[in-house]
BALONU-817159 format. One record per residue: residue in three letters; z, y, x of N, C-alpha, C, CB in turn. Coordinates in steps of 0.05 Angstrom, whole numbers, padded with zeros to 5 digits, always signed. Each point is the difference from the previous one (the first is absolute). Glycine has a CB too. Layout:
! BALONU-817159
ALAZYXZYXZYXZYX ...
END
This chain:
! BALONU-817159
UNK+00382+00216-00101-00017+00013-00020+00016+00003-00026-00042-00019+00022 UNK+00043+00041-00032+00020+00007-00033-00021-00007-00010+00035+00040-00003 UNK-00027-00058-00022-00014-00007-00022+00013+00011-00026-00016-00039+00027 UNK-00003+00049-00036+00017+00018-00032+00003-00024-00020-00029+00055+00000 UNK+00043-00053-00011+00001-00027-00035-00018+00028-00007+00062-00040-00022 UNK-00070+00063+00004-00017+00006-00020-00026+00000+00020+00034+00028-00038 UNK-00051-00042+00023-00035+00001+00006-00010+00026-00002-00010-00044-00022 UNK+00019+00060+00003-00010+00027-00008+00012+00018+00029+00002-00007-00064 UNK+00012+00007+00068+00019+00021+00023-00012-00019+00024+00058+00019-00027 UNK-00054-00045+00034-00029-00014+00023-00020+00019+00006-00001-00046-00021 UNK-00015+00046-00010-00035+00004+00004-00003+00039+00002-00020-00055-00040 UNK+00042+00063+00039+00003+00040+00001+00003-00007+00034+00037+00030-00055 UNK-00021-00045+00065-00001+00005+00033-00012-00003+00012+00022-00003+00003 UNK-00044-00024-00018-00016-00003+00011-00025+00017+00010+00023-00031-00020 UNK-00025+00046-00012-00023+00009-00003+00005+00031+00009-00016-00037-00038 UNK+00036+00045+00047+00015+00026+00013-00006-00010+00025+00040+00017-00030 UNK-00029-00036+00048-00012-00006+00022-00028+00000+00016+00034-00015-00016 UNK-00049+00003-00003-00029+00003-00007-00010+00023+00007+00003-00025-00032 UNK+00009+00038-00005-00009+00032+00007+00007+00025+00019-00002-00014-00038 UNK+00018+00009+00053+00006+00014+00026-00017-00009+00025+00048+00004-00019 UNK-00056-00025+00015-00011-00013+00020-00035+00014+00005+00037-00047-00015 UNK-00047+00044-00013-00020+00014-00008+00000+00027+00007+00000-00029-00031 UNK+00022+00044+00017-00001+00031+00010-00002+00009+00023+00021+00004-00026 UNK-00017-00021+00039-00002+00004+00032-00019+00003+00011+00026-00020+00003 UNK-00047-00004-00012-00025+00003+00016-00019+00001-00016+00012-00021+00034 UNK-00006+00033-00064-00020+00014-00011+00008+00037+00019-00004-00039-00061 UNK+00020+00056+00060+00001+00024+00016-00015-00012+00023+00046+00023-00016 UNK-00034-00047+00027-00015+00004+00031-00034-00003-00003+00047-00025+00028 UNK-00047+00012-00051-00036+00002+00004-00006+00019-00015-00014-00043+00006 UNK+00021+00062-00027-00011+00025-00003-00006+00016+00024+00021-00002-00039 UNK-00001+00001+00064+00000+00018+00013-00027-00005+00017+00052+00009-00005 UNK-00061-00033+00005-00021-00010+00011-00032+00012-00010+00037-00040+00005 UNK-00055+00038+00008-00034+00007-00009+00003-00022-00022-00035+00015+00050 UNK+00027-00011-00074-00009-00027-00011-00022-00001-00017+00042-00012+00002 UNK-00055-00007-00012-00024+00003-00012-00007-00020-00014-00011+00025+00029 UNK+00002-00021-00054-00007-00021-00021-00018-00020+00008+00006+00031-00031 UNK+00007-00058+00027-00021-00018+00002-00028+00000-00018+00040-00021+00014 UNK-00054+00026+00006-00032+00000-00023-00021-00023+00008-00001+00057-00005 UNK-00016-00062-00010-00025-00017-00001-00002-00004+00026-00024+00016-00039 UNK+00021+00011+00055-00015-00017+00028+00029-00006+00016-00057+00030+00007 UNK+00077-00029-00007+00022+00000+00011+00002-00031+00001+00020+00047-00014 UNK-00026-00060-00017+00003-00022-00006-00019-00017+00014+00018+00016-00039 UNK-00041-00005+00043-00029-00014+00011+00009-00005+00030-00042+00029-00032 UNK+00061-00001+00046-00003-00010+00026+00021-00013+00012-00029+00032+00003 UNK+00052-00041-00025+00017-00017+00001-00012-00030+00004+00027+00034-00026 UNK-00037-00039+00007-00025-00029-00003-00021+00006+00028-00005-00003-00067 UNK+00002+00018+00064-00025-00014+00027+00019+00003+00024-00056+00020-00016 UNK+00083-00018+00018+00007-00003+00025+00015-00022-00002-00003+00042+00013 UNK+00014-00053-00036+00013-00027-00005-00030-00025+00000+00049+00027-00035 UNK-00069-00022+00027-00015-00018+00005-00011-00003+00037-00011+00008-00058 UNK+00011+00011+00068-00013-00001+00030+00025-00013+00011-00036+00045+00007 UNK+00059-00048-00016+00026-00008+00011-00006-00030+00006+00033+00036-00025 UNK-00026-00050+00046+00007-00023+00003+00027-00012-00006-00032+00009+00027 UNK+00039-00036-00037+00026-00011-00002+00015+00013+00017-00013-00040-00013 UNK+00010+00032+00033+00023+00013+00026+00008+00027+00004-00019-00030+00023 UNK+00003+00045-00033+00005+00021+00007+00014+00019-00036-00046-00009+00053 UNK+00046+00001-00066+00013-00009-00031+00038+00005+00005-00047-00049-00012 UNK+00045+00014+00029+00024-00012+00002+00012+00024+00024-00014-00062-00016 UNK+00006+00072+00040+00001+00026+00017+00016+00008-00009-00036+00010+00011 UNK+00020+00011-00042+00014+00025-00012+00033-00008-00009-00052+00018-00019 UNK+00057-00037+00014+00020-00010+00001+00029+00006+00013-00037-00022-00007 UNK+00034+00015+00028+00017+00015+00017+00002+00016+00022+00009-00026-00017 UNK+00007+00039+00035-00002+00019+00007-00014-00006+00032+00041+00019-00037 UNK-00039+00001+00055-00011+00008+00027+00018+00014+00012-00042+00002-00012 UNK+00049-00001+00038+00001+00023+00014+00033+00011-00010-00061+00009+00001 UNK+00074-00022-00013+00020+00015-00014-00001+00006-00039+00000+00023+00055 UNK-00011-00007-00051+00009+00011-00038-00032+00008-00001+00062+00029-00008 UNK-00090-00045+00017-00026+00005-00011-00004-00018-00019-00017+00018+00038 UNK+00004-00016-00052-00033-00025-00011-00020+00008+00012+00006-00007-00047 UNK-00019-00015+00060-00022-00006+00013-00023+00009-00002+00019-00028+00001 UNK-00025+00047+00010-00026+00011-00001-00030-00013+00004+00033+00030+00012 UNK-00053-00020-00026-00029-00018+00002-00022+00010+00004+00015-00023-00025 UNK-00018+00035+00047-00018+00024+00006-00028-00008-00010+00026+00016+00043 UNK-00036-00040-00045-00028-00009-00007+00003+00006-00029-00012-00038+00036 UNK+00035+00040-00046+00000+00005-00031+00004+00026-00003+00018-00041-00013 UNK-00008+00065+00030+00000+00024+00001+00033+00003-00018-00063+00010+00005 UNK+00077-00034-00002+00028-00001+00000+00020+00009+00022-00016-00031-00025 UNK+00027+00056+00022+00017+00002+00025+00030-00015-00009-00026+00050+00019 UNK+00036-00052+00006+00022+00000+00006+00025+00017-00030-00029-00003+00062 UNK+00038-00011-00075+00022+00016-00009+00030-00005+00000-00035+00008-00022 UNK+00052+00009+00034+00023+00009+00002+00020-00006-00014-00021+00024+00013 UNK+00049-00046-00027+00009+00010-00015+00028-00005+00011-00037-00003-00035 UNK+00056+00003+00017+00029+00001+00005+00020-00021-00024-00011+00057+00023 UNK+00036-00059-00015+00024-00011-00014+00003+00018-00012+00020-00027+00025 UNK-00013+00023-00056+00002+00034-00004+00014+00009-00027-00046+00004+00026 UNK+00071-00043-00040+00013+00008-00024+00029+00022+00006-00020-00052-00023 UNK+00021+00047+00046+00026+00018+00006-00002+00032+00025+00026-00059-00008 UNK-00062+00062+00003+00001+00030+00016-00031-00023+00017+00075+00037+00009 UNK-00088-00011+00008-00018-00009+00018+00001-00017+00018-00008+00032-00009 UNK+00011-00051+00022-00004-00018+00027-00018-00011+00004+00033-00007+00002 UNK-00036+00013+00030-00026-00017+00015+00014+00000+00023-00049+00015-00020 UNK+00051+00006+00036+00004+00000+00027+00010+00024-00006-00032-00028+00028 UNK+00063+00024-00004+00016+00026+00014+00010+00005-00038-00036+00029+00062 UNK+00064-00004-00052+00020+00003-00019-00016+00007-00029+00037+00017+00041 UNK-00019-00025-00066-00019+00006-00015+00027+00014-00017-00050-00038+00006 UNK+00047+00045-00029+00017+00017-00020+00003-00020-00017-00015+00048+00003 UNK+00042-00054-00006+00012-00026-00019+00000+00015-00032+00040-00026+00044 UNK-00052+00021-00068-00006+00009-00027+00021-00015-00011-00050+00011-00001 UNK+00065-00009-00023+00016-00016-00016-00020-00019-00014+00039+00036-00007 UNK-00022-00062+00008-00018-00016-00015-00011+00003-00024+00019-00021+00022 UNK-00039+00005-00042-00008+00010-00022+00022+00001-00023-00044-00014+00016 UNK+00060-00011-00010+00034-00001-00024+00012+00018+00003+00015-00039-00001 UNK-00013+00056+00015+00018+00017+00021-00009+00023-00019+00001-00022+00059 UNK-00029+00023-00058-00012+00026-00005+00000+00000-00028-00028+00006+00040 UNK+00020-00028-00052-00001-00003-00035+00030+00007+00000-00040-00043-00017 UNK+00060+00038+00026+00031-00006-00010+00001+00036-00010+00027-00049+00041 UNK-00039+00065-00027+00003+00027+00002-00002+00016-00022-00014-00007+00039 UNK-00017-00010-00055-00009+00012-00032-00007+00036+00017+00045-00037-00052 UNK-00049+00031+00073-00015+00038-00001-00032-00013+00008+00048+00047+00026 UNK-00064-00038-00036-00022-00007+00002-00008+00027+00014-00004-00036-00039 UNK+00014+00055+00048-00012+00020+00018+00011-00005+00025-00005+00033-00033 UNK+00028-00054+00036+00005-00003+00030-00027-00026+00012+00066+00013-00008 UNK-00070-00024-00020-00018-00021+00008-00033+00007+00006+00036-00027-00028 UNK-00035+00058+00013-00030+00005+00014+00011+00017+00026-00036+00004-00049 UNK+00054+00006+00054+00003+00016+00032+00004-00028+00022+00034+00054-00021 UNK-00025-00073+00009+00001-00026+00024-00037-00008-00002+00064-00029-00011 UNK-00077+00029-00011-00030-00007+00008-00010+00016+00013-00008-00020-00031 UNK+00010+00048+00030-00011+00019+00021+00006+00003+00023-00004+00016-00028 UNK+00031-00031+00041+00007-00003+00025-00004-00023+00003+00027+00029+00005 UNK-00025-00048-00026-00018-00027+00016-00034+00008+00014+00027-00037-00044 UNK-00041+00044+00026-00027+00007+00000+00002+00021+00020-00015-00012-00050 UNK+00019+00027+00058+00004+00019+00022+00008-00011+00030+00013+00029-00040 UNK-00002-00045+00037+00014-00015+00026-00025-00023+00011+00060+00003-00022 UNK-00072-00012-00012-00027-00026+00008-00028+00014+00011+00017-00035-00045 UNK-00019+00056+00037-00021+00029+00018+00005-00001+00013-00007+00028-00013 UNK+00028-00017+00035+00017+00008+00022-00007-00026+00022+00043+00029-00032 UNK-00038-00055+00018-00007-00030+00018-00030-00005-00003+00047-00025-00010 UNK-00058+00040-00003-00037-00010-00007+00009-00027-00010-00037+00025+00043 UNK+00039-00026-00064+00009-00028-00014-00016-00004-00028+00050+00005+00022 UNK-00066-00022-00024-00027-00011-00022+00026+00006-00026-00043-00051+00031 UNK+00057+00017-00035+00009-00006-00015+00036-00008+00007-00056-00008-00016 UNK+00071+00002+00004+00034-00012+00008+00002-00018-00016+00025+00036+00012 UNK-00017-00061-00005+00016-00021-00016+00011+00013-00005+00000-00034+00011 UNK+00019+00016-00039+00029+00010-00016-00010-00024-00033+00011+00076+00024 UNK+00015-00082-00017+00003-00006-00047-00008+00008-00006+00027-00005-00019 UNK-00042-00008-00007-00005+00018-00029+00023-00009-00021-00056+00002+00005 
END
């Protein structure tokens, strides 16, 4: 791991790393339906965390089946989909290797970093994929 002596030139790579990281899957979720959390959004968050039992809590946790979270049909929770996903899409079968996020900050083009979120986000459609791990 390189460690810088200036703190100031540290906390720019850091926060370049970060921010590439971000760019990514802010494009990929623009490209997505999305919708403001509102009042009742909030309401039907709570009444489905209260009908929840411990066990089924600790469930959501980890995965199923491969690359799911556990679905809860009595809760009208399906099944969701996600992937590995700081270095490009993976779940299953070949996936498109993305430059890492240092890789991509090192670059300073911030238009290559929104054309890599749009092929990230394009590739996570393509797999029907909820959400992707990755760093922040």
């Amino acid at each position: 791991m390189l460690t810088l002596v200036n703190p100031i030139v540290s906390a720019i790579f850091r926060s370049l790393r970060s921010a590439s990281i971000i760019l990514c899957f802010i494009a990929q979720a623009s490209s997505l339906v999305a919708y403001a959390a509102s009042a009742e959004s909030e309401h039907r968050v709570e009444s489905i965390l209260i009908r929840m039992t411990l066990e089924e809590k600790i469930d959501m946790l980890g995965g199923v089946d491969g690359f799911f979270v556990r679905g809860f049909p009595r809760l009208g929770l399906p099944r969701l989909k996600m992937a590995d996903g700081p270095i490009g899409v993976r779940n299953d079968g070949p996936a498109t290797a993305m430059a890492a996020g240092i890789a991509l900050a090192a670059t300073w083009d911030s238009d290559l970093a929104q054309r890599m979120g749009r092929g990230s986000g394009g590739d996570a459609r393509a797999r029907e994929c909820i959400f992707c791990w990755a760093q922040a």
